[in-house]
C-alpha positions as CSV (number, residue, x, y, z in Angstrom):
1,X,16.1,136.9,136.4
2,X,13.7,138.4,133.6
3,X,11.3,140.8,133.9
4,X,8.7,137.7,133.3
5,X,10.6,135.1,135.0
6,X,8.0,133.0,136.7
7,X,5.2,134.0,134.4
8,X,4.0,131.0,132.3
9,X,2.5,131.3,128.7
10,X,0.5,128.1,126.8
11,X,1.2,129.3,123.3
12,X,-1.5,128.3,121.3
13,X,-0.3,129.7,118.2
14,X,1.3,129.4,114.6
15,X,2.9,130.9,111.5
16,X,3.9,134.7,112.6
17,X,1.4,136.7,114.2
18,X,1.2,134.6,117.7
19,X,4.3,133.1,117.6
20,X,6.2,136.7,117.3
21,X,4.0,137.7,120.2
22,X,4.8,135.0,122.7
23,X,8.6,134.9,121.4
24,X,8.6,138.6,123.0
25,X,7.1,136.9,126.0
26,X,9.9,134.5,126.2
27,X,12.6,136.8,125.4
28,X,11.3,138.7,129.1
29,X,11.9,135.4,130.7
30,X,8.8,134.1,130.5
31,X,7.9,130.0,130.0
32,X,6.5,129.6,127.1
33,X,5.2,126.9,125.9
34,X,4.4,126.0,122.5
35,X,1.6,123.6,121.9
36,X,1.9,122.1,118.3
37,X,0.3,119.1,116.3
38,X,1.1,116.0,115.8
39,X,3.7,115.5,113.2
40,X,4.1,118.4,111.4
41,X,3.9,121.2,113.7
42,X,3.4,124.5,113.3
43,X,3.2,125.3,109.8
44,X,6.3,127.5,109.7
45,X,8.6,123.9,110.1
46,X,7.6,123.3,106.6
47,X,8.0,127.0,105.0
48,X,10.8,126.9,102.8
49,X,13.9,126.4,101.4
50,X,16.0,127.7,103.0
51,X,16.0,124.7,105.6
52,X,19.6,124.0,107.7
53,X,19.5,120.1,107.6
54,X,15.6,119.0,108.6
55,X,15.1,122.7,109.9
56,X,13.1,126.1,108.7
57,X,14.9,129.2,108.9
58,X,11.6,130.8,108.9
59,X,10.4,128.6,112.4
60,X,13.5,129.9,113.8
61,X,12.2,133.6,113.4
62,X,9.7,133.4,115.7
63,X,10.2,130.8,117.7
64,X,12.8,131.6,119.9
65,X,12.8,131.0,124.2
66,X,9.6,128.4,123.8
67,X,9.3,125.1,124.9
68,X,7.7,122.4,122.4
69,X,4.9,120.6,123.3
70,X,2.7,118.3,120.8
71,X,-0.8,117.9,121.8
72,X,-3.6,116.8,119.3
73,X,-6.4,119.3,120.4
74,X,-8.5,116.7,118.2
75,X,-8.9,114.1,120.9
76,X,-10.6,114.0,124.2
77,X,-7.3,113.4,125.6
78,X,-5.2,116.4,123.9
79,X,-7.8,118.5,125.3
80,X,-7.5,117.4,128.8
81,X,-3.5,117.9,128.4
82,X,-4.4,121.5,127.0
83,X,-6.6,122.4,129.6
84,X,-4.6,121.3,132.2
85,X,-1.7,123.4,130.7
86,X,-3.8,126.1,130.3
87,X,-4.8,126.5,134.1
88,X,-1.5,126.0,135.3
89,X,-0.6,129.4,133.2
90,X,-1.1,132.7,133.6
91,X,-1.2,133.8,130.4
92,X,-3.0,132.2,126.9
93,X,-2.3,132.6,123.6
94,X,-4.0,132.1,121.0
95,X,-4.7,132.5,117.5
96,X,-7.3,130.1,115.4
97,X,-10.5,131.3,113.8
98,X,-12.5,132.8,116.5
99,X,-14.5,129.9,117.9
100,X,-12.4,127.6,117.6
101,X,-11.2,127.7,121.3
102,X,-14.5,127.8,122.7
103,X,-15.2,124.1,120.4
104,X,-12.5,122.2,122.3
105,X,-13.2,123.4,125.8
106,X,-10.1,125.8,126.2
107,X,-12.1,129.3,125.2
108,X,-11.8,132.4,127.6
109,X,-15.0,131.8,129.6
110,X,-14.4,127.8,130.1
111,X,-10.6,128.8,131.6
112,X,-11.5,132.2,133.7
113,X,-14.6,130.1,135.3
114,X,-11.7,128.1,137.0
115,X,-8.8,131.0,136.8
116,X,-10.9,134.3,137.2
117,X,-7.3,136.0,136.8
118,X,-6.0,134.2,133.7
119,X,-4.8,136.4,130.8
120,X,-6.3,135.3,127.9
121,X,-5.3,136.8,124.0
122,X,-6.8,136.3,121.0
123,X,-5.4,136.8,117.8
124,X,-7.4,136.9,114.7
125,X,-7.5,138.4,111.2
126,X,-10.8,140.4,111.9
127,X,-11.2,140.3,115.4
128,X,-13.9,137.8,117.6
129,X,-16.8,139.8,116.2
130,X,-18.4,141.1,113.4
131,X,-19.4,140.4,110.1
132,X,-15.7,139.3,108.9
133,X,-14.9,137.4,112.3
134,X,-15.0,133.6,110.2
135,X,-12.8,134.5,107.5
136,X,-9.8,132.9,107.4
137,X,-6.8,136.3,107.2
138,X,-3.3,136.4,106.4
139,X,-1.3,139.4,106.5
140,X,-0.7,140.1,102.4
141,X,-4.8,139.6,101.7
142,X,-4.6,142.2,105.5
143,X,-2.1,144.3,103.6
144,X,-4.2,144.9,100.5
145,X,-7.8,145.0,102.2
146,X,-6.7,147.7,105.1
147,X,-5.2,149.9,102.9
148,X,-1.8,149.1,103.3
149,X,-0.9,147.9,100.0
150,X,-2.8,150.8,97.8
151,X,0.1,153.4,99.4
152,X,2.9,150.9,99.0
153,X,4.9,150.8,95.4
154,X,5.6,152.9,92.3
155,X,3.6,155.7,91.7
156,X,3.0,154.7,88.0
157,X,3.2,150.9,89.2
158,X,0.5,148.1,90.6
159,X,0.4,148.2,94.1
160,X,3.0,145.7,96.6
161,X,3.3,144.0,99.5
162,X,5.7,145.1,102.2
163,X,9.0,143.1,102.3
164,X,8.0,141.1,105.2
165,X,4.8,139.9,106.9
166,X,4.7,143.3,108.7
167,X,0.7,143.5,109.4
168,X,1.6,139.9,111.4
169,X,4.7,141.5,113.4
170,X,2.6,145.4,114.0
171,X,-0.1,142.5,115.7
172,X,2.3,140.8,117.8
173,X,3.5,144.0,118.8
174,X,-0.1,144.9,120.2
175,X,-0.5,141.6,121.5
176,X,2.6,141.7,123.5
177,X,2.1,145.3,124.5
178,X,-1.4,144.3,125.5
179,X,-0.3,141.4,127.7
180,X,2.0,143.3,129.4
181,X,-0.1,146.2,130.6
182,X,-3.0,143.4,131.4
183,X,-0.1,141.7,133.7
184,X,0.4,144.7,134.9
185,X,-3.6,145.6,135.4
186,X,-3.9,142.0,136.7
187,X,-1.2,143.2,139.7
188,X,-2.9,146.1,141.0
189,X,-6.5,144.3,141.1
190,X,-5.8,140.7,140.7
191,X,-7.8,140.4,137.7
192,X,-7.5,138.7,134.6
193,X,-8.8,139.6,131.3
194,X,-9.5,139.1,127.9
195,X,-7.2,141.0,124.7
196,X,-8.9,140.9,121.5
197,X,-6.2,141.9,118.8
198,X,-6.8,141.8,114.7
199,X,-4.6,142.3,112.0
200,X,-7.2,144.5,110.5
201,X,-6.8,146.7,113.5
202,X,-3.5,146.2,114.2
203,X,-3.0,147.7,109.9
204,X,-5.4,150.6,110.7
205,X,-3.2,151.7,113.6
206,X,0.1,151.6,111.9
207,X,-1.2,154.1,108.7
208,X,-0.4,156.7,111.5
209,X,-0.5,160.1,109.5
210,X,-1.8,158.8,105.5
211,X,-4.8,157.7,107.9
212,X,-5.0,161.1,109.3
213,X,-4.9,162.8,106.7
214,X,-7.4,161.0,104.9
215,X,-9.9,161.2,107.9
216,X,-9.7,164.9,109.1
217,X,-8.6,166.4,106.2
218,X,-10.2,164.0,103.5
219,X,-6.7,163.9,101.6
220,X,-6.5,160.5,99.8
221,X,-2.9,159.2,99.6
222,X,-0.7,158.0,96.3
223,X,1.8,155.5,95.9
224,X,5.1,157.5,96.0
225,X,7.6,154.6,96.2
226,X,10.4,155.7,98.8
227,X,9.0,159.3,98.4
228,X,7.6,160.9,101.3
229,X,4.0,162.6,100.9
230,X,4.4,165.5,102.7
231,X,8.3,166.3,103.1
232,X,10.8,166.9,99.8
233,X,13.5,165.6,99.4
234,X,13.1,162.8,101.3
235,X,13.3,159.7,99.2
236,X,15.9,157.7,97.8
237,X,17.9,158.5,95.1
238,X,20.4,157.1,92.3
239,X,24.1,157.8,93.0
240,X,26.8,156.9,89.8
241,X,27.1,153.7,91.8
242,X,23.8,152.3,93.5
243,X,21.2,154.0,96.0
244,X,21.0,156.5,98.7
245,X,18.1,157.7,101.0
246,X,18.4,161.7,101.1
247,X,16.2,163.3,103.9
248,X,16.0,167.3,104.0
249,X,13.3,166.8,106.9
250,X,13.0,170.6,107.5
251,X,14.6,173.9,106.3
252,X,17.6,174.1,107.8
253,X,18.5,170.7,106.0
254,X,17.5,171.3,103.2
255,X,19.3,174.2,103.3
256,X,22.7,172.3,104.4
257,X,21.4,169.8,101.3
258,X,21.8,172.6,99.0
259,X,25.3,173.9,100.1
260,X,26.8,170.8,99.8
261,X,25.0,169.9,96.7
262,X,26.7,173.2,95.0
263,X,23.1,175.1,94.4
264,X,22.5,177.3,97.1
265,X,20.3,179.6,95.2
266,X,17.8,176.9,95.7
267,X,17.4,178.2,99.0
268,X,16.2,181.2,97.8
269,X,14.1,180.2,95.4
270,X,10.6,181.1,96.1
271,X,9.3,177.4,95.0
272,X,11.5,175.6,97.2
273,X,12.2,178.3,100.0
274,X,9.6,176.1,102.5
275,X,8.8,172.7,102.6
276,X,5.2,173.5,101.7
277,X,6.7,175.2,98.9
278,X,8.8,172.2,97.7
279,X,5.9,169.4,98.5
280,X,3.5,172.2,95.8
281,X,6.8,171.8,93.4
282,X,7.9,168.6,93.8
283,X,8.1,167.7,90.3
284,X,10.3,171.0,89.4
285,X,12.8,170.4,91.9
286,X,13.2,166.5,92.5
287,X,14.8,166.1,88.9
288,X,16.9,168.8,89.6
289,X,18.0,166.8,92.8
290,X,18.1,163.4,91.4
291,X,20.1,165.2,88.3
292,X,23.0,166.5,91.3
293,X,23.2,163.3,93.1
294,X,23.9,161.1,90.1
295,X,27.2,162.9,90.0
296,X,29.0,161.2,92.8
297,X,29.1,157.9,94.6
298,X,26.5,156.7,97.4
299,X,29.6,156.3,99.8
300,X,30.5,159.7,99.1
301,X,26.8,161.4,99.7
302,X,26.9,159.5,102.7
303,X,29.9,160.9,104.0
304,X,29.2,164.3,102.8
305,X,25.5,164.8,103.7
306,X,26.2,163.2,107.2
307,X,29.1,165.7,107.7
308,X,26.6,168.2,107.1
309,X,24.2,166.8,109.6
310,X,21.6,165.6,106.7
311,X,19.4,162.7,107.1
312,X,21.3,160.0,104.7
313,X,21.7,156.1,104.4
314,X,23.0,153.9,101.7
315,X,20.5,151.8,100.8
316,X,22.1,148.2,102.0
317,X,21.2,144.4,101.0
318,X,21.1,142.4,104.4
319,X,24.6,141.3,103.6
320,X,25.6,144.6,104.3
321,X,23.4,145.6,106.7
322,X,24.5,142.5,109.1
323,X,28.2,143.6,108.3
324,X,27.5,147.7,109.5
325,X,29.4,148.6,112.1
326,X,26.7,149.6,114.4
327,X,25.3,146.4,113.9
328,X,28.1,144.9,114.8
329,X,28.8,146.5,118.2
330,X,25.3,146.4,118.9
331,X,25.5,142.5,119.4
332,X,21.7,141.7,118.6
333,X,23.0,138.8,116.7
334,X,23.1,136.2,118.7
335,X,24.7,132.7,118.2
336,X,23.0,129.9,119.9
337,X,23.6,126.0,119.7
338,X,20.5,124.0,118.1
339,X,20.9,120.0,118.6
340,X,20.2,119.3,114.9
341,X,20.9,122.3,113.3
342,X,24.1,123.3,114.8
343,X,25.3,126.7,116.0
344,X,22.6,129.5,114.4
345,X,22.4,132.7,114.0
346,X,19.5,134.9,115.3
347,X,18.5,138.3,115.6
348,X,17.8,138.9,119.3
349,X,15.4,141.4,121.5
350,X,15.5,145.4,120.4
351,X,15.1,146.6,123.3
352,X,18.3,146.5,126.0
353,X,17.3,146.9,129.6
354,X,20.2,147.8,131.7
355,X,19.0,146.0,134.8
356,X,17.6,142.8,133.2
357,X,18.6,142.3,129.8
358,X,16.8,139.7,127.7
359,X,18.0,136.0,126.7
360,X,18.2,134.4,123.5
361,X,17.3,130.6,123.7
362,X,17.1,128.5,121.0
363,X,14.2,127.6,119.5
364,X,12.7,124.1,119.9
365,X,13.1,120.7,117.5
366,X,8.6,119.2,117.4
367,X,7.7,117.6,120.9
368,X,11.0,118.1,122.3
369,X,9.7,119.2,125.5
370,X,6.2,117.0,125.1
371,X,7.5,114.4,128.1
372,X,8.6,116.8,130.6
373,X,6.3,119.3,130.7
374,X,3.3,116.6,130.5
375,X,4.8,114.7,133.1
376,X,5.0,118.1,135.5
377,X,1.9,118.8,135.0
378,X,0.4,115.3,136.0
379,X,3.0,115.2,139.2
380,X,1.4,119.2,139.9
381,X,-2.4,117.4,139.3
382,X,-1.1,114.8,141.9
383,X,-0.1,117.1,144.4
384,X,-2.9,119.1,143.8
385,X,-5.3,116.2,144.6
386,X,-3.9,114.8,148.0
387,X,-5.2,115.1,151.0
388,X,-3.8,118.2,153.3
């Protein structure tokens, strides 16, 4: 038993945003199923290489724990199949251009006049109003219009995307969250509700304190590449063999830093004796820093700062970071059997509960659950319409 077993989701959703959020669903125990087009899908089965035989490594991201079901929401008949899946759920998901829903009969106020307690969420780039609520949004054009993208890169460089669609997963994370505490709203009153969640919002949210600081204290933040803009050192540096992230977050470690680096009298030195000091001297003392730690190996920082107790990482490819220990006995990958593409790989659920842990599935070949769950909902409609 999940935590969601028994709740059903009509996933109405593609590429990463949606399908990240309902994944999370699934991974809870929750029925998901997946509603895709006709032939090709959602639009991740064609995003690559790399492919494993007919398969997208990038549909298997996000697509774990769902159940397949192609539906062309273009014909009368699609739509009646989508409605009726709909109602028999208690949670939607969806993410098309706001109004889009509402067009084919399967919008939030057509579904909760039949289902007042349905759970309905909505997924958008700019949200289902305002001036910006028609334009079509994905999450690098997100990353450089909310301010993401002007903090991210080089200092003396053009600004750059994150290494991942991370505006599309920080949504899903607030559409998940937000479907949650509505299930949980909807068990204390019995009422649904709708969630209204945008990537521009979701971007705002995650600047955390570069957004702070621009709003109370009008500070307008820089690129600093891996620097941090209010805590030296705390960046990554160049060992004599490769990279390692150094983090003095406070005195006292900065303080260890220096012992170990052989230059205690930094400690004492009245430009680098508090962290406000060394953030107003940054460029005296970060050369001096970078200067030390090219003397030795990343390995060996990382065994000497940690020994220390400073904040320090080697700065892995994913080869490596698969192959870290930790990683290793943490057992979030998972191995599950795919009927065309074999045994795969995945990343599984971060978050371990110890009284229901959640369940990696694996994610679903087009339609492959089209027949069965059409054919339950018709025998439910059938049941539903005899006489009592």
């Amino acid at each position: 038993m999940g935590i969601l077993t028994g709740i059903r989701v009509a996933d109405f959703t593609r590429v990463v945003s949606g399908p990240f959020a309902t994944m999370l669903l699934g991974d809870l125990g929750a029925d998901v199923f997946k509603v895709e087009r006709p032939v090709t899908g959602d639009d991740t089965r064609g995003w690559g290489p790399p492919f494993v035989g007919s398969e997208s490594t990038y549909f298997f991201s996000v697509n774990r724990n769902k159940k397949s079901v192609v539906i062309d929401l273009q014909t009368p008949e699609g739509r009646a199949q989508a409605r009726a899946l709909s109602l028999s759920c208690d949670v939607v998901v969806e993410n098309f251009r706001p109004g889009f829903m509402d067009r084919v009969g399967l919008g939030y106020d057509a579904l909760r006049t039949i289902r007042p307690n349905i759970i309905y969420c909505s997924i958008s780039g700019f949200g289902q109003t305002g001036p910006y609520r028609d334009r079509a949004a994905y999450d690098v054009p997100l990353q450089a219009m909310g301010g993401l993208m002007s903090i991210t890169g080089e200092a003396d460089g053009p600004p750059v995307k994150t290494g991942v669609a991370l505006v599309d997963v920080i949504a899903a994370q607030y559409a998940f969250s937000g479907i949650l505490a509505a299930l949980f709203h909807r068990e204390r009153t019995s009422e649904g509700q709708r969630i209204d969640v945008s990537l521009l919002g979701a971007e705002l949210a995650a600047l955390i304190n570069v957004a702070s600081a621009y709003l109370v204290a009008g500070e307008m933040p820089v690129r600093r590449g891996t620097a941090h803009a209010s805590i030296v050192p705390y960046q990554v540096f160049a060992a004599s063999d490769g990279y390692v992230m150094v983090g003095a977050a406070n005195d006292k470690l900065f303080a260890a830093f220096c012992a170990e680096a052989g230059h205690p009298e930094w400690v004492e030195d009245p430009r680098f004796r508090l962290n406000v000091d060394r953030v107003r001297n940054r460029e005296t003392l970060l050369p001096l820093v970078a200067e030390v730690v090219r003397t030795d190996t990343a390995a060996n920082w990382v065994e000497r700062l940690q020994r220390v107790g400073v904040a320090v990482a080697p700065v892995n490819d994913l080869a490596q970071a698969f192959a870290d220990p930790q990683v290793v006995h943490s057992g979030q990958v998972v191995t599950v059997a795919h009927p065309s593409a074999g045994e795969i790989p995945l990343v599984g659920p971060a978050a371990i509960f110890s009284q229901t842990p959640a369940e990696v599935r694996l994610p679903p070949l087009l339609g492959q659950h089209t027949a069965e769950v059409l054919s339950a909902l018709q025998t439910h409609r059938s049941d539903a319409d005899s006489p009592q």
